[in-house]
Every structure is written in C-alpha cells, then in structure tokens.
C-alpha positions in Angstrom: -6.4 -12.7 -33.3 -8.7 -15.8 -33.2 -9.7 -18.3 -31.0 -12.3 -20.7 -30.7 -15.9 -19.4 -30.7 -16.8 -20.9 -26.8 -13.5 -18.8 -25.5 -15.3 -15.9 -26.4 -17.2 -16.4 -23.4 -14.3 -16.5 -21.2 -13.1 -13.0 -22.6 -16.7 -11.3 -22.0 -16.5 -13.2 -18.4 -13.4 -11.2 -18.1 -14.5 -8.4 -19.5 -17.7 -7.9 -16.5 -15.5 -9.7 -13.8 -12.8 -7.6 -14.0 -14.9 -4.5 -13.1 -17.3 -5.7 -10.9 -14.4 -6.6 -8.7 -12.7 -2.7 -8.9 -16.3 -1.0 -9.0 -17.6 -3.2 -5.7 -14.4 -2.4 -4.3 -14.9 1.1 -4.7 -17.9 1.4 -2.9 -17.4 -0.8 -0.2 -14.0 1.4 0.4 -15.7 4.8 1.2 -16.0 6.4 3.9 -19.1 5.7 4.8 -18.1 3.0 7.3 -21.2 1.6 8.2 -23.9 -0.8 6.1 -26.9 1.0 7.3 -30.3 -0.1 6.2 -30.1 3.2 3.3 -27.3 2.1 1.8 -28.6 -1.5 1.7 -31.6 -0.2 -0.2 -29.7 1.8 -2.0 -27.3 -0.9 -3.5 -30.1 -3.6 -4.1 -32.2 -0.7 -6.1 -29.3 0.0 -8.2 -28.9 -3.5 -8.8 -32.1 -4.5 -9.9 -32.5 -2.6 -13.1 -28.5 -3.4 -14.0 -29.3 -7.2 -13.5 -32.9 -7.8 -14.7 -33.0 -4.6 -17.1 -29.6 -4.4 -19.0 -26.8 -7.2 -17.9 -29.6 -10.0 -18.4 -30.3 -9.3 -21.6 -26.7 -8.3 -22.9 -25.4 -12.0 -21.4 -28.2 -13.7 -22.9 -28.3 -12.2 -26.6 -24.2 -12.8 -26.7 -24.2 -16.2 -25.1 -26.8 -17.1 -27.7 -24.9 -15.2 -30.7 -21.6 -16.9 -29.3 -23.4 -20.5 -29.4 -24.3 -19.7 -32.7 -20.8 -19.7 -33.9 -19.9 -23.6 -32.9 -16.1 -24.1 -32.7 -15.2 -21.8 -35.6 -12.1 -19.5 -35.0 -13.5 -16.3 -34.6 -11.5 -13.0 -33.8 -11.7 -11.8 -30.1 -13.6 -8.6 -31.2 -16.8 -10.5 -31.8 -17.0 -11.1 -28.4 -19.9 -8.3 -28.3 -21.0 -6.5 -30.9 -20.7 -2.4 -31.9 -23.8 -1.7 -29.3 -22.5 -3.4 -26.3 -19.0 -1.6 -26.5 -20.8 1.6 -26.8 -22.1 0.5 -23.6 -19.2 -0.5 -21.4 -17.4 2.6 -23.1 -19.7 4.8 -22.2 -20.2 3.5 -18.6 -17.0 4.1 -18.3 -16.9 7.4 -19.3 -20.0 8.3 -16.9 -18.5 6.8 -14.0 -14.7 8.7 -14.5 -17.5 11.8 -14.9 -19.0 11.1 -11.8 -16.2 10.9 -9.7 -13.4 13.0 -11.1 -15.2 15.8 -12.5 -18.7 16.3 -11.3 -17.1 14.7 -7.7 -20.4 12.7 -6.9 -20.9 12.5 -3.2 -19.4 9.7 -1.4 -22.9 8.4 0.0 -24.0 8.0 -3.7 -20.5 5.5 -4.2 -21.5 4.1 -0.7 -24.7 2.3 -2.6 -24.6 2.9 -5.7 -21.3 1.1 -6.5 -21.7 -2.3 -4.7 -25.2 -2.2 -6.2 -24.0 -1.9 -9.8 -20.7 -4.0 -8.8 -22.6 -7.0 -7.9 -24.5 -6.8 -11.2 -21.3 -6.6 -13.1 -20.4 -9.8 -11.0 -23.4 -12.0 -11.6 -22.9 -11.1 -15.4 -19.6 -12.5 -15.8 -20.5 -14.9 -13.9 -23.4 -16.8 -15.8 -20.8 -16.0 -19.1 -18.8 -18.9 -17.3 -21.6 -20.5 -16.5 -22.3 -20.8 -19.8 -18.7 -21.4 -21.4 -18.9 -24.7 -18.8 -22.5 -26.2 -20.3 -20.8 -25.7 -23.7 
C-alpha cells in the first residue's frame, strides 16, 4: 500500500504511541502502589538513555529520511528502515522475555516501565510534531 510520503509520519507516531501508552500502563499498574523517591529515580534513569540515547536519534534520522521523500506515494513499509524494525522487534521480544519467562520482579516494572513508556511517548510525539510543520 502507498500513501503520501508526510503520512508516513503519522504511522511511525502510531507506531511509538501505541506502546508507550500499554508499556506506561504497565508499570504504573503494579503493585507497587506507591511513587516513592526509588522508583522516581528509577523511571527518569531509564528514560534518559531511551530519549537522548536511542528514540532521539531514530525520530530524527526518519523524520529527515521521510522529508526527503516530498509528497511522493511511498509504501507504508518505508516508514523505518530494516535497522529500526530490528529494534522495535526485538524490544519486544526482550520485554515478553522479561516478564513471561525470566518473570522480572515487579519493582523492576514499577520504574523501569513508565521510564521507557514516557520515552516511547515523547517519540511519537515529536513524529506528529513533525507531520504538522510539514
């Protein structure tokens, strides 16, 4: 299927939005009831290195790369390239890992999720950002 190149940016949008929201979720739905000042910690060191490290750089190369296209029609799987799905695939695996099979202790989720949640969020987020300057 094709669409128009600056839609592309709407799909990766949807793409980090989608689990930011279930991964946040996650974490803030643990048991551990309270936001004590560890698991504050904990969530903003797990988000620095997702938002400054990894998801800054993967949003910027494929806003630019997307930019690039103009308004050509351009099929949805260009949306990121071969590296970036390795990526969210194998997050996905690690996190499935984590919690069904390795069964990661629930004060790891407790900061570690909304940490890496709200990373996922800001992601998708400066994708619309940057579907809207278009």
């Amino acid at each position: 299927m094709k669409i128009k190149a600056p839609y592309l940016l709407i799909i990766a949008s949807i793409i980090w939005l989608i689990p930011a929201v279930l991964i946040s979720r996650t974490g803030f739905m643990t048991r551990a009831t309270s936001w004590d000042y560890w698991r504050i910690i904990g969530a903003v060191l797990t988000f620095i290195p997702f938002n400054f490290f990894i998801f800054a750089r993967i949003v910027k190369k494929h806003t630019e790369r997307i930019k690039s296209y103009g308004d050509t029609k351009q099929s949805i799987t260009k949306t990121f390239d071969l590296k970036t799905y390795i990526i969210i695939v194998f997050m996905i695996i690690l996190g499935i890992l984590l919690r069904r099979v390795f069964h990661v202790h629930e004060a790891f989720i407790a900061f570690f999720y909304p940490g890496l949640g709200l990373a996922l969020l800001i992601a998708g987020i400066k994708f619309l950002v940057a579907f809207f300057k278009k």
